[in-house]
C-alpha positions in Angstrom: 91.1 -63.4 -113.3 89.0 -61.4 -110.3 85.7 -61.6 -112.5 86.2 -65.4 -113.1 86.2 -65.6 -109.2 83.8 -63.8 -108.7 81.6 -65.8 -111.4 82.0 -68.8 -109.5 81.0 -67.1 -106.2 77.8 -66.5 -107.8 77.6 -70.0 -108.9 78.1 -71.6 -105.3 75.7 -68.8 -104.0 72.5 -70.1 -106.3 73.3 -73.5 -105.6 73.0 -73.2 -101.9 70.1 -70.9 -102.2 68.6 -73.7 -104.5 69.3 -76.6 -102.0 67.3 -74.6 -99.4 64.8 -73.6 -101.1 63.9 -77.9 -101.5 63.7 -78.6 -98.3 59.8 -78.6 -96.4 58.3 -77.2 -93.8 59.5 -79.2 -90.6 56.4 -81.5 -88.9 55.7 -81.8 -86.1 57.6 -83.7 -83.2 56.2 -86.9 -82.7 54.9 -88.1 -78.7 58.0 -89.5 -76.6 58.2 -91.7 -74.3 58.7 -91.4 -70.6 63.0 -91.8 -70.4 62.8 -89.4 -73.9 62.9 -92.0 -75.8 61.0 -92.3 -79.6 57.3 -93.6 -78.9 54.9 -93.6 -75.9 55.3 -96.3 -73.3 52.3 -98.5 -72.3 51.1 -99.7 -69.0 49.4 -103.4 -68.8 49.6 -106.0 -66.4 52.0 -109.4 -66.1 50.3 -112.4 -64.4 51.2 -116.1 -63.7 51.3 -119.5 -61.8 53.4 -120.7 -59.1 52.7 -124.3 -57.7 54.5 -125.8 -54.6 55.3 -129.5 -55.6 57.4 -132.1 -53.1 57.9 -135.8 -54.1 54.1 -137.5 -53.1 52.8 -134.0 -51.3 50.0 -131.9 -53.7 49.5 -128.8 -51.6 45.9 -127.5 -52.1 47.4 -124.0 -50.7 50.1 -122.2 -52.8 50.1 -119.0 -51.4 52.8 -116.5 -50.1 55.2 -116.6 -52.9 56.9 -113.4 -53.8 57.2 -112.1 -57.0 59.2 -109.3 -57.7 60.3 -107.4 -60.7 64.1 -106.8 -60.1 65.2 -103.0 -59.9 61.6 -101.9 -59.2 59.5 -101.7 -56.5 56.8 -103.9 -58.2 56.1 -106.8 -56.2 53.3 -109.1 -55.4 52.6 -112.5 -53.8 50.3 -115.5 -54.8 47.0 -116.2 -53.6 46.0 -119.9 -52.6 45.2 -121.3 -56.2 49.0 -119.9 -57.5 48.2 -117.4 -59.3 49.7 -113.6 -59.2 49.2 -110.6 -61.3 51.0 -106.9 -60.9 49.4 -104.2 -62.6 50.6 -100.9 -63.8 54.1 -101.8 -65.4 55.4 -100.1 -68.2 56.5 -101.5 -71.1 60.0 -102.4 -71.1 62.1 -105.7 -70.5 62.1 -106.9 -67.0 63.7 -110.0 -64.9 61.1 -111.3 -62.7 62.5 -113.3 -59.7 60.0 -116.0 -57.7 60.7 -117.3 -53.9 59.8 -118.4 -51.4 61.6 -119.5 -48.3 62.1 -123.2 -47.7 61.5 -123.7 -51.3 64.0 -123.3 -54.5 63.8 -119.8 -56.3 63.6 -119.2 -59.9 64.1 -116.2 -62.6 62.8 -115.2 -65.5 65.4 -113.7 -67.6 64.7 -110.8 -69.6 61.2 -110.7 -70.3 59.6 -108.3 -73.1 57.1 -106.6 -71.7 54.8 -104.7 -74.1 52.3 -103.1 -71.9 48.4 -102.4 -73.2 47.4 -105.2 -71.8 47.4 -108.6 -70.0 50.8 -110.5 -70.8 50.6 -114.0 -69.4 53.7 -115.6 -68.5 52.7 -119.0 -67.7 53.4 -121.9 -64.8 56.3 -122.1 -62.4 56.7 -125.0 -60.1 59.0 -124.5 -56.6 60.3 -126.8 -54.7 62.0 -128.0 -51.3 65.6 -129.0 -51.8 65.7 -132.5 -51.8 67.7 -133.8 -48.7 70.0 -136.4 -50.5 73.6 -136.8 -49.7 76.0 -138.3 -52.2 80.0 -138.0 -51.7 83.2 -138.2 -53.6 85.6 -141.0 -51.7 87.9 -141.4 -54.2 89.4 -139.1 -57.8 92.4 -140.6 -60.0 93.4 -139.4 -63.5 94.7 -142.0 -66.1 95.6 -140.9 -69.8 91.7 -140.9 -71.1 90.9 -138.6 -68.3 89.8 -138.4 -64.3 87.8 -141.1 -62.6 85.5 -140.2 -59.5 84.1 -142.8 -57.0 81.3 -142.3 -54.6 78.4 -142.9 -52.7 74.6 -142.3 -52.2 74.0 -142.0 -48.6 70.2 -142.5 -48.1 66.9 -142.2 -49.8 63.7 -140.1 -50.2 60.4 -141.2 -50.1 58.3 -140.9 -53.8 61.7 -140.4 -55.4 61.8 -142.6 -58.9 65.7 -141.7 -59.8 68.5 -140.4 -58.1 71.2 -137.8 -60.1 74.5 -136.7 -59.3 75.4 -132.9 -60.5 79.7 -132.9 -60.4 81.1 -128.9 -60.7 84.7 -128.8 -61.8 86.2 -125.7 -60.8 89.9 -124.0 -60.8 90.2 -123.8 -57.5 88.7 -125.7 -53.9 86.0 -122.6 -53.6 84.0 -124.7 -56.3 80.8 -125.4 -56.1 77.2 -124.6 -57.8 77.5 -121.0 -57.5 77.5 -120.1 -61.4 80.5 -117.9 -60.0 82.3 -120.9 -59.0 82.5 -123.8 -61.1 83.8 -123.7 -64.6 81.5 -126.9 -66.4 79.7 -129.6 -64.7 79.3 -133.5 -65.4 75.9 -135.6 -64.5 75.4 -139.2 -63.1 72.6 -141.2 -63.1 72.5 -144.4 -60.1 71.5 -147.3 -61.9 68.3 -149.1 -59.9 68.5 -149.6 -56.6 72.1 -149.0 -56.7 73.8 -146.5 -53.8 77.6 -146.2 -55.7 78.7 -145.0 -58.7 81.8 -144.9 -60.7 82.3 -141.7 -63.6 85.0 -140.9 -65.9 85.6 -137.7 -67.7 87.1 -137.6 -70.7 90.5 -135.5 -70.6 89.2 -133.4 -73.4 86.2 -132.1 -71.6 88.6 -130.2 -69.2 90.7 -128.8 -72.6 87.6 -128.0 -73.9 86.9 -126.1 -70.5 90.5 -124.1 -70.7 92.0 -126.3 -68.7 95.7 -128.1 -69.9 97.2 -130.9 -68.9 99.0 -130.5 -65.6 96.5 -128.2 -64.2 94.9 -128.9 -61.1 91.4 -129.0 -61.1 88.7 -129.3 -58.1 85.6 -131.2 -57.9 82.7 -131.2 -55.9 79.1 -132.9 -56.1 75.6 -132.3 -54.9 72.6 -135.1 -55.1 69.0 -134.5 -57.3 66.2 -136.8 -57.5 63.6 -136.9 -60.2 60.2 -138.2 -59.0 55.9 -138.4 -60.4 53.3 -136.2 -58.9 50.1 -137.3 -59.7 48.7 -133.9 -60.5 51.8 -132.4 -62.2 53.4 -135.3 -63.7 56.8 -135.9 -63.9 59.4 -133.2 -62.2 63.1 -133.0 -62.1 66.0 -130.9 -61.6 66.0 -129.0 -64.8 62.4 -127.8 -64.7 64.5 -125.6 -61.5 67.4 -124.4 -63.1 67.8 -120.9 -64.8 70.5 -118.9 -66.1 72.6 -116.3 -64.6 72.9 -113.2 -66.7 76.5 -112.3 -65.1 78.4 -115.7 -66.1 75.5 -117.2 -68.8 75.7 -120.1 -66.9 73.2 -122.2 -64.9 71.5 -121.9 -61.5 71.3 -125.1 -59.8 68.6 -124.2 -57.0 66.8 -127.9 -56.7 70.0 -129.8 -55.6 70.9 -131.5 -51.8 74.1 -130.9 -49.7 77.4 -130.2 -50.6 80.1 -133.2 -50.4 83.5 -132.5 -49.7 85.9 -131.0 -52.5 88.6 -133.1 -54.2 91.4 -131.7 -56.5 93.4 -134.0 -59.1 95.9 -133.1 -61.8 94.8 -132.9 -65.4 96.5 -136.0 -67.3 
């Protein structure tokens, strides 16, 4: 019995000494990158356009708008034709945010820089908010749903159409922080016409969480859409962009804030 245990100790012996004696000669470590990571990283430049547009206005300057690259100190601004450019970035995946005060901001969202060379991200447009009121005067529910009445208040010179953007939220703090609404509804005026008159269906609210016999909160701002003569047609979503915390929309090209109504869900 001791030398058939033994015999097989000599067995496992040579079969580990075979298994080792396959394995090469270990290479060489390849170059890492600078957080340790596998692979060198690169250094190029990003570069764009910003243009400052306003219903019937072409500005022939477009300077002095920031652009920075969130979480580093990489910033620049734009020269008087629009364009920017910031040199030296590593490759890695960036969110560039673009401002300018008086005017609407906007983000780019996870952008894929690769670095070695000149990435072009293309034209942005900024703009001033667009000084339209519209209010809520009256919210009912039936059994298909909630109906809101309202108003347009005044006009805007060069403006070709006039929107209404309605945020439904869960309680009266809504409004078009992407924090604070839970889904949003859009009105066009019909021509020449300053009231309106919108029903939403019950099951957009269901389909939003919401249950019948909640109580839900409304708000609305005003948005016009209008035709530059250099830049063609703008409106509200060329602005908008969306917020990485909630995946939801910014709304930064919208007008004041009417008061908040709340109605029960039928």
């Amino acid at each position: 019995m001791k030398i058939h245990h033994l015999y097989i100790i000599m067995i496992s012996l040579c079969s580990m000494l075979l298994l080792n004696s396959c394995e090469g000669p270990v290479g060489p470590q390849g170059p890492s990158g600078n957080d340790g990571g596998p692979g060198p990283k690169l250094t190029g430049s990003i570069s764009g356009y910003v243009y400052l547009v306003n219903p019937d206005t072409i500005y022939n300057d477009n300077s002095g708008v920031r652009i920075q690259i969130e979480n580093t100190l990489f910033e620049t601004i734009t020269n008087s034709s629009g364009k920017w450019k910031i040199t030296d970035l590593q490759t890695g995946i960036y969110n560039i945010l673009i401002s300018k005060s008086g005017y609407t901001n906007f983000k780019y969202n996870s952008v894929q820089f690769v670095g070695g060379g000149d990435y072009i991200i293309g034209t942005r447009y900024l703009a001033s908010p667009p000084e339209i009121f519209i209010t809520i005067d009256t919210v009912y529910s039936h059994p298909f749903g909630v109906t809101i009445h309202g108003q347009r208040l005044n006009d805007i010179e060069g403006a070709q159409s006039y929107y209404g953007m309605i945020f439904w939220g869960a309680d009266n703090s809504v409004s078009a922080n992407p924090g604070h609404y839970n889904f949003t509804s859009d009105l066009l005026f019909n021509y020449n016409s300053y009231t309106y008159s919108l029903s939403i269906s019950k099951n957009n609210f269901y389909n939003a969480g919401f249950k019948s016999g909640d109580r839900i909160y409304v708000t609305i701002y005003g948005t016009i859409s209008w035709s530059n003569s250099f830049y063609g047609l703008m409106f509200e979503q060329y602005f908008r962009y969306i917020d990485l915390n909630t995946n939801k929309y910014v709304f930064p090209y919208l007008g004041e804030k009417s008061e908040t109504f709340s109605i029960e869900i039928p």
